[in-house]
C-alpha positions in Angstrom: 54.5 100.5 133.1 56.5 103.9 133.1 59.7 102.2 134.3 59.5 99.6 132.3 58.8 101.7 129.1 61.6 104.2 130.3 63.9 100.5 130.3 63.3 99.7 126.9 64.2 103.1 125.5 67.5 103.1 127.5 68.1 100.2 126.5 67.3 101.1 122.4 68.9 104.1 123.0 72.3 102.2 124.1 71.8 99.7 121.5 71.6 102.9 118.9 74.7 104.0 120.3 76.8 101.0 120.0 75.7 100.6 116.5 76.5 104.1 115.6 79.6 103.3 117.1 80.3 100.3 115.0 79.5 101.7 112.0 82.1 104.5 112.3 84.7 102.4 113.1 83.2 100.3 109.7 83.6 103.2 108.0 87.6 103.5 109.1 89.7 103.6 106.0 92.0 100.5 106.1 93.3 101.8 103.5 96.1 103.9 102.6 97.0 104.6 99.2 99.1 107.8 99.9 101.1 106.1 102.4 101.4 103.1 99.7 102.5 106.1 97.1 105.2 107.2 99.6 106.8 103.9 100.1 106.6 103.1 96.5 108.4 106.8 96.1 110.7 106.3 98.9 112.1 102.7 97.5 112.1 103.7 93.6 116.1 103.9 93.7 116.7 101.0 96.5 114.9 98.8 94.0 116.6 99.6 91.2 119.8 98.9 92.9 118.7 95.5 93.5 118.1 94.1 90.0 120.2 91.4 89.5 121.0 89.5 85.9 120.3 85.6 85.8 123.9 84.9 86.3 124.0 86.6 89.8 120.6 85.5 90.3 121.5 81.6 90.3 124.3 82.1 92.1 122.8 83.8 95.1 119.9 81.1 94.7 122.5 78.5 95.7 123.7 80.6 98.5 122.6 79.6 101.9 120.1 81.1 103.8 118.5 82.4 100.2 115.0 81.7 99.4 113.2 82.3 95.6 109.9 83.2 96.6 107.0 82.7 93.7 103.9 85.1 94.4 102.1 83.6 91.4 98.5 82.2 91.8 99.0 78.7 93.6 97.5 77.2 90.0 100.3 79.1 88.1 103.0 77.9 90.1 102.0 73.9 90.6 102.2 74.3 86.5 105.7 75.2 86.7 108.2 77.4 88.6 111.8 78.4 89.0 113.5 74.9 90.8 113.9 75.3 94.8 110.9 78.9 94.7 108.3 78.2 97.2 105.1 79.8 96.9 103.3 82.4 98.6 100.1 84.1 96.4 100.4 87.7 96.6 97.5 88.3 97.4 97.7 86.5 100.8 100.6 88.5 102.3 100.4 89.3 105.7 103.2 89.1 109.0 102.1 85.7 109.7 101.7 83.9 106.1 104.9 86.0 105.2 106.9 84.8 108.9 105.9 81.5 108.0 107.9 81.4 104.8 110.4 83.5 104.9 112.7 82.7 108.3 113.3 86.1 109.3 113.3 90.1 107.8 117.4 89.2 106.9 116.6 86.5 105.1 118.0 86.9 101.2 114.7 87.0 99.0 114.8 86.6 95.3 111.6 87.3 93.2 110.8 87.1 89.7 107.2 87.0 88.0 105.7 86.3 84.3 107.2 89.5 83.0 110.3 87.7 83.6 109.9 85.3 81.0 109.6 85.3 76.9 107.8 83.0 76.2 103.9 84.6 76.8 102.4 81.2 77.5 100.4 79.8 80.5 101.7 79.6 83.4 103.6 83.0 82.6 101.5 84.8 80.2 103.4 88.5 80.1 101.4 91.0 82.1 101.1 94.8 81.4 104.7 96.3 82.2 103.8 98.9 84.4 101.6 95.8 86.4 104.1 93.3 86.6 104.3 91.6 89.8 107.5 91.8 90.9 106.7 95.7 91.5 103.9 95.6 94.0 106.2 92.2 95.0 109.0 93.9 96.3 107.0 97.0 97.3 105.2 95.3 99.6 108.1 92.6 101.3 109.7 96.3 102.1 106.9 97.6 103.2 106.5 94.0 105.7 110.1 95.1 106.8 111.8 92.9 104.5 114.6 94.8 102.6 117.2 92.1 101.6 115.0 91.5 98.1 116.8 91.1 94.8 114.5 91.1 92.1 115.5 89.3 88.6 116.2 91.5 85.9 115.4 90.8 81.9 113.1 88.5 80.3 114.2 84.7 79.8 113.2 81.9 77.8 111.3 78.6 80.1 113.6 76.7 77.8 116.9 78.6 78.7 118.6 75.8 81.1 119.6 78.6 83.0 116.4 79.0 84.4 116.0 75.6 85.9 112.2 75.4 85.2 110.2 72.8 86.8 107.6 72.1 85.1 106.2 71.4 81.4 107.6 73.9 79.1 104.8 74.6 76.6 105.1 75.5 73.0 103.2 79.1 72.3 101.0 77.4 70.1 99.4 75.9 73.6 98.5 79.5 74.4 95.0 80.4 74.3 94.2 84.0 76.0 
C-alpha cells in the first residue's frame, strides 16, 4: 500500500506542477500597450505624411497593384462602401487574415473610415475624432509590417460622385442613434 500511496502523490504532485505551470504562462501578458504607445509615437509624423486629398486618393485607387481596404464591421460595409474597397473587420487582423488580402507588405494600401464622411448616417455614423478608425487602422498595418498606407484625408459627402459610393445613400433623416 506504501508504494502505491507514494505513486499517487507523485503523481498529484506532478499534476500540481504542470498546472502551476500553465497557469503562469496564463497569466503571460499578451499584451503590450507601451510597446503599442511606442509604435503609435514612432509613426506620428510618417502618418501624417501620408494623408492624401480625394483627388490623389482616386487616382492612386486606379493605380495598379493598389487595394482600398474597408476595416468597417462586415454589416457596415455590405450597406455601402467606397467602389473596388474589400473588407477586412479590424478587429480580425492578424498575418494570415491580413496576407490573405493584401498581396504582399509592398502592396499600395488606401484606408478611410466613417470619420471620413459628412453625412453621420448609418453605415458611417461619425465616431469620436480622437477614435476614428483609420488611426488604430494604419497603426496597426505598420505595426503588421505594412508601410505603403495612404490614409484619406477630410470629410466627404456619400453623395459627392467623387466618392464612388456603392451602396444606398441615405438621407439623415434615416438616422436613428
Amino acid at each position: 500500500m506504501g508504494v502505491r500511496r507514494n505513486a499517487v502523490l507523485g503523481l498529484i504532485t506532478l499534476a500540481a506542477f504542470i498546472g502551476c505551470g500553465l497557469m503562469a504562462n496564463a497569466q503571460e501578458s499578451q499584451v503590450d500597450y507601451d510597446g503599442f504607445l511606442g509604435l503609435s509615437a514612432e509613426i506620428a509624423d510618417y502618418r501624417e505624411s501620408r494623408l492624401v486629398d480625394l483627388d490623389t486618393f482616386n487616382r492612386m485607387k486606379a493605380e495598379p497593384g493598389t487595394i482600398v481596404l474597408d476595416t468597417r464591421s462586415a454589416e457596415a460595409f455590405q450597406m455601402g462602401h467606397i467602389a473596388g474597397a474589400v473588407h477586412l473587420n479590424f478587429s480580425d487582423f492578424t498575418d494570415e487574415k491580413l496576407a490573405r488580402v493584401i498581396p504582399s507588405k509592398t502592396t499600395r494600401i488606401l484606408i478611410y473610415c466613417n470619420n471620413n464622411f459628412t453625412d453621420n448616417v448609418a453605415p458611417v455614423p461619425v465616431k469620436r475624432i480622437e477614435l476614428a478608425l483609420n488611426v488604430p487602422t494604419f497603426i496597426n498595418l505598420y505595426g503588421y509590417g505594412y508601410e505603403n498606407i495612404q490614409e484619406l484625408d477630410g470629410a466627404y459627402s456619400l453623395a459627392d460622385p467623387e466618392i464612388n459610393w456603392v451602396g444606398e445613400v441615405p438621407s439623415r433623416q434615416a438616422f436613428q442613434p
